[in-house]
C-alpha positions in Angstrom: 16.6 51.7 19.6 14.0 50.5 22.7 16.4 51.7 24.6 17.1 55.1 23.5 13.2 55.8 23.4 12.8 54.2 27.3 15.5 57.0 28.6 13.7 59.6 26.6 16.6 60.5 24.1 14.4 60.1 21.3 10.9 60.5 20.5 8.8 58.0 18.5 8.3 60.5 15.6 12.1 59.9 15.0 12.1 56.0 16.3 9.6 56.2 13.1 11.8 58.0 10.6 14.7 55.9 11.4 13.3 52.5 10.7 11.7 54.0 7.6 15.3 54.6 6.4 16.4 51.6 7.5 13.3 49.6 5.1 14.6 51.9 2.6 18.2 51.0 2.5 18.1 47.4 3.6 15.0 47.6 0.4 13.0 45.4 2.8 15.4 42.8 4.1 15.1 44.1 7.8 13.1 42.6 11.0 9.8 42.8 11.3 9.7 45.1 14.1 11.4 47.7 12.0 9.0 47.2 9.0 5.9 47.6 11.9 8.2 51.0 13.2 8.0 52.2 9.9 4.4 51.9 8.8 3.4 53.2 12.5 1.2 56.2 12.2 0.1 55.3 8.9 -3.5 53.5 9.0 -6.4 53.2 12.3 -9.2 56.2 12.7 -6.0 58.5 13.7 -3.4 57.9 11.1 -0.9 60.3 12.8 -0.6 58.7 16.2 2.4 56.8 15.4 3.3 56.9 19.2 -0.3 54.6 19.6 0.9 52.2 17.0 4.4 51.6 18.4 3.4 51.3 21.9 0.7 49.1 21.1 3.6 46.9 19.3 6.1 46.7 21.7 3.6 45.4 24.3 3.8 46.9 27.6 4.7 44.5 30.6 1.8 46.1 32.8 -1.7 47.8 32.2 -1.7 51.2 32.3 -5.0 52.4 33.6 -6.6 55.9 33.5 -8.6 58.0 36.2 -10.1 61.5 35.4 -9.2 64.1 38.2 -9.3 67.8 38.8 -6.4 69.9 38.2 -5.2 73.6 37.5 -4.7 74.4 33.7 -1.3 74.4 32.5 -1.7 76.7 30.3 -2.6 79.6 32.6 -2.5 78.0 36.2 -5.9 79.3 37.1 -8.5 77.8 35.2 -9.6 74.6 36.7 -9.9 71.8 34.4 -9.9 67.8 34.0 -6.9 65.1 33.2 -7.0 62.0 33.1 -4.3 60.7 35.0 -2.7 57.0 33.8 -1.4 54.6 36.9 -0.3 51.4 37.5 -1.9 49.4 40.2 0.0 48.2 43.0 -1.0 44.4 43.0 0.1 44.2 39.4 3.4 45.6 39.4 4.3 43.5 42.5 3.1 40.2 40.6 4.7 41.5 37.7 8.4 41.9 39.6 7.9 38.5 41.0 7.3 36.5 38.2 10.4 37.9 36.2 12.4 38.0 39.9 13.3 41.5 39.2 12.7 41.7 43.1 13.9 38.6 45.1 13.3 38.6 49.1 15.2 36.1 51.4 12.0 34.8 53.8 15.2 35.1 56.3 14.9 38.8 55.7 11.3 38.7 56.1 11.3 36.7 59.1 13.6 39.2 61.1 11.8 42.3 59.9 8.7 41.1 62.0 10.8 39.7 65.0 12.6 42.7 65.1 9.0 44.6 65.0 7.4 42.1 67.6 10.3 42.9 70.1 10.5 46.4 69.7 6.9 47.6 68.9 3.3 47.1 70.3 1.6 46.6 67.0 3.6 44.0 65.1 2.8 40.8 67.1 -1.2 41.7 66.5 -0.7 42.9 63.1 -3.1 40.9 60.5 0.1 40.6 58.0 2.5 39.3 60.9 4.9 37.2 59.1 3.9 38.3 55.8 6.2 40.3 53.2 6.6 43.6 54.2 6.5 46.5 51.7 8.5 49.6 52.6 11.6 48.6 53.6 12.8 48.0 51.1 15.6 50.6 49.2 14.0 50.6 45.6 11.9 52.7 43.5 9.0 51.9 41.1 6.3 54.7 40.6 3.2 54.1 40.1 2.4 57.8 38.7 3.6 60.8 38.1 2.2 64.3 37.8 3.1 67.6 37.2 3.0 69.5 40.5 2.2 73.4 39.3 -1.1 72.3 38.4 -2.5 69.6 41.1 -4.7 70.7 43.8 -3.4 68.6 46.6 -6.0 65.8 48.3 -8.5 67.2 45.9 -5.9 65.6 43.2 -4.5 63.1 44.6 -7.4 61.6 46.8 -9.3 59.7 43.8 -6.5 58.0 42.9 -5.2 57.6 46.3 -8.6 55.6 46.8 -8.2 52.9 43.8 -4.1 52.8 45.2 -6.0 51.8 48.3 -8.0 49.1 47.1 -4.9 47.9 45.2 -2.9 47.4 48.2 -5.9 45.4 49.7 -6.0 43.3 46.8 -2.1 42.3 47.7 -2.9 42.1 51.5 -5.8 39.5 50.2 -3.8 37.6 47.6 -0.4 38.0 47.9 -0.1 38.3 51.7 1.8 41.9 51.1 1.1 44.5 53.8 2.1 48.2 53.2 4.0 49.1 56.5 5.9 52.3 55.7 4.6 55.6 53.7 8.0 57.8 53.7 8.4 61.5 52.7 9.5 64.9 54.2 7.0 66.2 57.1 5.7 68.8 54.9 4.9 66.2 52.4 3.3 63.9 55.2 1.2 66.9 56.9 -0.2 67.8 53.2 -0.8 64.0 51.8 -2.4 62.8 55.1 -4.1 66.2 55.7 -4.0 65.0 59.6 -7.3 66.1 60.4 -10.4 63.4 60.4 -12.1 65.0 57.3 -10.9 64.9 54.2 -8.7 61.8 55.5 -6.1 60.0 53.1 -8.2 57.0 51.2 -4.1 55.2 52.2 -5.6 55.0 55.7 -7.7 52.4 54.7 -5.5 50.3 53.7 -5.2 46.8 55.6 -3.1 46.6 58.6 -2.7 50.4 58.4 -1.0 52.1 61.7 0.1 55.6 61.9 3.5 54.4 63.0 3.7 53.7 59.1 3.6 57.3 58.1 7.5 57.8 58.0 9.1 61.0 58.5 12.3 61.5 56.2 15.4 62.2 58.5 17.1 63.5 55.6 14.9 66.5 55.1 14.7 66.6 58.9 18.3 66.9 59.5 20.5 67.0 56.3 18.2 69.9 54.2 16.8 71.2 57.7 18.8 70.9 61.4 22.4 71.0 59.1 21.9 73.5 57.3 21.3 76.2 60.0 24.0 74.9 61.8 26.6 75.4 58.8 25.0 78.6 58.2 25.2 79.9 61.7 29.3 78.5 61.7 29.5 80.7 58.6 28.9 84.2 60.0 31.6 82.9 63.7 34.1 82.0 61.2 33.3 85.5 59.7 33.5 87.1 63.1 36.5 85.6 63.8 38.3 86.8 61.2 38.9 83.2 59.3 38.6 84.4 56.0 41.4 87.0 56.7 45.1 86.5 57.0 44.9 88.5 60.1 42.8 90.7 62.1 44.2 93.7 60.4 43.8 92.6 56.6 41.7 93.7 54.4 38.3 92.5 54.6 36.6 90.5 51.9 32.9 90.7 50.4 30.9 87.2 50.7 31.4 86.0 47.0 35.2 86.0 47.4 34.4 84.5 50.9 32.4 81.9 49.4 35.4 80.9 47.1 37.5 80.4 49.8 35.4 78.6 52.0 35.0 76.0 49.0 38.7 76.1 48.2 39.1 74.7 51.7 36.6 72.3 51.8 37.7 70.8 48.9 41.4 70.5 49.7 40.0 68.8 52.8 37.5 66.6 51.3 40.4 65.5 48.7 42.8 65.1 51.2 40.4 62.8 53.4 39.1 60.8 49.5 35.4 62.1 50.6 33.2 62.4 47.5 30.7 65.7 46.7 29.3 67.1 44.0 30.4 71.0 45.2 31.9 72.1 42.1 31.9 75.8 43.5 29.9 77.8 46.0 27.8 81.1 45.2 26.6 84.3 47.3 23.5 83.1 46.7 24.2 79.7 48.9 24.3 81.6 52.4 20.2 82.7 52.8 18.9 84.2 55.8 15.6 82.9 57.8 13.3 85.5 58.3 15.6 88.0 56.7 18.3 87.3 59.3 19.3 83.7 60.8 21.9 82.4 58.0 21.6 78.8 56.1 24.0 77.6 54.1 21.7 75.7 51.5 23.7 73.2 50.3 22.6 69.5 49.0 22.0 67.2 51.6 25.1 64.9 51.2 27.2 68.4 50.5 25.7 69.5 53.8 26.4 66.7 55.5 30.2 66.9 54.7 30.6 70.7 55.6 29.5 69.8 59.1 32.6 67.5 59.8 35.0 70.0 58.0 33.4 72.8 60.0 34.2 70.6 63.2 38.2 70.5 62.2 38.0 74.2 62.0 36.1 74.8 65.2 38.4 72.5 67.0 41.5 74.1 65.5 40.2 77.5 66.9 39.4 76.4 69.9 43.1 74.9 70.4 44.5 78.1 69.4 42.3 80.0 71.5 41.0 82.3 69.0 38.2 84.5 70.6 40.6 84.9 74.1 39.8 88.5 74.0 36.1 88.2 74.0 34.8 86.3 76.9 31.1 86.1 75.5 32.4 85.0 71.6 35.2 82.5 73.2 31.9 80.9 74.9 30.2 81.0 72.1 33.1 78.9 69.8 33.2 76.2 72.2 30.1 75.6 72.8 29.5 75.5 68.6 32.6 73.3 68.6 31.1 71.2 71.3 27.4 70.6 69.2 29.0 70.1 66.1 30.7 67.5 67.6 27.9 66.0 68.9 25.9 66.2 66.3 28.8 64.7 63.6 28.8 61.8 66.4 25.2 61.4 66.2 25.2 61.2 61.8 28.7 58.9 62.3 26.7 56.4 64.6 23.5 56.6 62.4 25.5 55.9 59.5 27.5 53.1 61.1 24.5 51.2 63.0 22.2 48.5 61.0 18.8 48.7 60.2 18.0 46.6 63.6 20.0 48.3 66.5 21.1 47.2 69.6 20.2 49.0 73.2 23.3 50.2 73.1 23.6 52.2 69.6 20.2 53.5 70.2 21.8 54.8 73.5 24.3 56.4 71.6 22.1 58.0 69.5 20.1 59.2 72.3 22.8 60.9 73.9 24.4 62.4 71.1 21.4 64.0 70.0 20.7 65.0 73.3 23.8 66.5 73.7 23.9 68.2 70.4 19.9 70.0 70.9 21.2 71.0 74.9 24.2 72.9 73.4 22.4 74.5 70.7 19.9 75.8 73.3 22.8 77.2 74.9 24.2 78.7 71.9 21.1 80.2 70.9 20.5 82.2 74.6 24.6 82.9 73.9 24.0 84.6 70.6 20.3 86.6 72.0 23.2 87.9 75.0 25.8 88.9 72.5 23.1 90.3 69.8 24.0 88.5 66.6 21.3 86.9 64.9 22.7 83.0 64.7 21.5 79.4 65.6 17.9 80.0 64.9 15.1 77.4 66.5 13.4 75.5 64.1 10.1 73.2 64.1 12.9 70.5 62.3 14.9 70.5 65.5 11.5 69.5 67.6 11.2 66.8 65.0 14.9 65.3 65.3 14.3 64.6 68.9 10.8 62.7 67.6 13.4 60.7 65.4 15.5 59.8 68.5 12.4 58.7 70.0 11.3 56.6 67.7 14.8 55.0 67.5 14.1 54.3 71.0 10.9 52.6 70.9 11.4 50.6 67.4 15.0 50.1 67.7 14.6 50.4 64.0 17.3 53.2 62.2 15.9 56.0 60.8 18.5 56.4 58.3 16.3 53.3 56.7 13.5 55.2 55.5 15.4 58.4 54.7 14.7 59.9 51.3 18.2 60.5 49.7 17.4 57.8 47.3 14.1 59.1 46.4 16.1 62.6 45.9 17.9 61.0 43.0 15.4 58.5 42.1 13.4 62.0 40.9 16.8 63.3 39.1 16.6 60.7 36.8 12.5 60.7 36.4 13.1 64.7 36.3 15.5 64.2 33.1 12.8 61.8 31.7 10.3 64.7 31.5 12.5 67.5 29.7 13.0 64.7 27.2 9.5 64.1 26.5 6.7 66.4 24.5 4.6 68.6 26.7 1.5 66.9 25.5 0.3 64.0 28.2 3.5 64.3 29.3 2.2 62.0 32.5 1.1 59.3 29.9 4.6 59.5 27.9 6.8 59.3 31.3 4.9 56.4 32.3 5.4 54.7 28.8 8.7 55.0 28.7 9.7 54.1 32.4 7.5 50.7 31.5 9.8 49.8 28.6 12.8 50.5 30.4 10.9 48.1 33.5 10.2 45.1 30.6 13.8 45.2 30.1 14.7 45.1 33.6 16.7 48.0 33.2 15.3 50.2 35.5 15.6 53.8 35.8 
């Protein structure tokens, strides 16, 4: 029954009515946390807040605490108004998944973190938590709040919180000997949360120990919802230039929903022929958008996206082998050199994917070049496309910011693919299912609830 209420498939209104039933029928001989589920909601100064009752029963592993902050009704989106926002504080929770070793880190693992850092970086070896537990690296998720996003203001929100998270994470640095080192999340996210400008600044700044090296930029967003999906886009239109969707030059041609159904048809046949998992069931008109109204993008999901660039890469090389575009000396330039990037930039993703957290000179090399190679010949491409007149291979602030990946990668020697967001993506999937399952009303305070009765059973989300 705790169960079913902590993944939000049943409210406490009918946690209630069921263990009334079961009183009933069992005429008393039940538990006496079903005899405490029944009467809930029927005595205090609000005798109809059953939820209160049962919560206050079932005993919470952590605090929740409360701060009042400005935000746009919900009802009309307009008007500004007040909520008060429930948290959890940092220090707690971390204390909390200690002492019931729902998190358990090696001091091996801690150890090479910071020699890694020391090695590669010129803040570690000074840093006030050197040889401390870091947090960030590691690839699990615990919120501390949640909020509905149509009606926060942004740092006007999020800032008073943002400034007791602070203190929190000084409390750990101070007692714990926990330093936050990485604060991960798509740039867009990053320039909005840190503002950076000096004035309003992010209250997380003043956290211990804080560099902003630890502001991470997500290279999934970056290159998997960004960088890959122009470049599948842009493939889509050659292929539909050079006729791939046709039997032949002469056949009939075909509108883009049926060319949509084919392309997936393919894919799929290669994915299942390769035993590559996706979750493209089928693929829509509405898929292929156009950047300012004319540079395509094939918006896929990020994993989705990152699959179509290696099938597109067997087709490309199969065209070029065959020689396609021979008639065209401008369009036969044009395959080969989106043949060429594509492979480049599937070697670059293959050798991310492959390479450890802590990477050799040699893999960062590799990774250097192949990015290299891959933004040189889509520079090309795009002053190929301008000569030819077709609208394809647009330039994109993402692409300036995979290069600052690769830098970084150089400097740190540290993989980006560590502080990637794909599983916040579906960390927020399951929280997102959590909120359609709950009432509207403080649905923030009914989220958290829940989530912290799943956490007391160590069963996650």
């Amino acid at each position: 029954m705790l169960a079913t209420l902590g993944r939000g498939a049943t409210s406490v209104a009918e946690m209630q009515k069921a263990a009334a039933a079961m009183v009933k029928e069992s005429r008393g001989n039940c538990s006496s946390a079903t005899k405490m589920m029944a009467r809930a909601g029927t005595s205090g100064k609000h005798p109809n807040n059953i939820e209160r009752d049962i919560m206050r029963h079932l005993g919470l592993p952590l605090p929740i605490h409360w701060i009042t902050v400005p935000v746009l009704s919900a009802r009309d989106r307009k008007t500004r108004s007040e909520l008060r926002l429930p948290y959890l504080m940092p220090h707690e929770l971390v204390h909390y998944l200690h002492e019931t070793q729902q998190v358990q880190i090696m001091q091996e693992s801690v150890n090479e973190f910071w020699a890694h850092a020391a090695q590669h970086t010129d803040w570690a070896a000074h840093h006030e938590g050197f040889g401390t537990m870091p947090l960030g690296g590691l690839q699990m998720r615990y919120p501390l709040m949640n909020l509905r996003e149509f009606i926060c203001l942004g740092p006007e929100t999020l800032n008073p919180v943002m400034e007791v998270l602070s203190w929190s994470f000084g409390q750990l640095a101070a007692g714990g000997r926990h330093y936050l080192i990485e604060m991960r999340g798509d740039w867009k996210w990053q320039k909005a949360f840190f503002c950076l400008k000096p004035r309003p600044a992010n209250p997380l700044i003043l956290v211990p120990g804080f560099r902003p090296e630890f502001i991470r930029i997500c290279a999934m967003h970056t290159l998997h919802l960004g960088v890959l999906q122009l470049l599948n886009g842009s493939i889509f239109t050659l292929l539909e230039e050079l006729c791939w969707f046709r039997a032949d030059d002469a056949g009939p041609s075909i509108k883009l929903p049926e060319k949509m159904i084919l392309l997936c048809s393919r894919f799929k046949s290669w994915a299942s022929a390769n035993q590559l998992k996706h979750s493209q069931a089928t693929m829509t008109s509405g898929m292929l958008g156009f950047e300012g109204g004319a540079y395509p993008s094939l918006n896929l999901k990020a994993w989705n996206s990152r699959l179509f660039v290696v099938f597109f890469e067997v087709v490309l090389k199969e065209l070029v082998a065959r020689d396609t575009a021979a008639g065209n000396e401008l369009l036969c330039k044009e395959l080969k050199l989106a043949s060429a990037a594509t492979t480049a930039m599937c070697a670059f993703l293959a050798g991310m994917e492959a390479s450890p957290r802590y990477m050799s000179d040699e893999q960062c090399r590799y990774l250097h070049e192949s990015m290299q190679s891959f933004l040189e010949l889509y520079e090309v491409l795009i002053a190929t496309s301008l000569a030819r007149g077709t609208a394809r291979w647009k330039a994109v602030p993402k692409h300036h910011l995979a290069w600052h990946l690769v830098e970084e990668m150089d400097r740190s020697h540290y993989n980006v693919r560590f502080y990637h967001s794909f599983i916040d993506e579906d960390y927020i999937g399951q929280w997102k299912l959590l909120a359609q399952s709950v009432p509207r009303d403080l649905l923030e305070y009914r989220c958290l609830t829940r989530y912290l009765l799943r956490l007391g059973t160590k069963g996650g989300i």
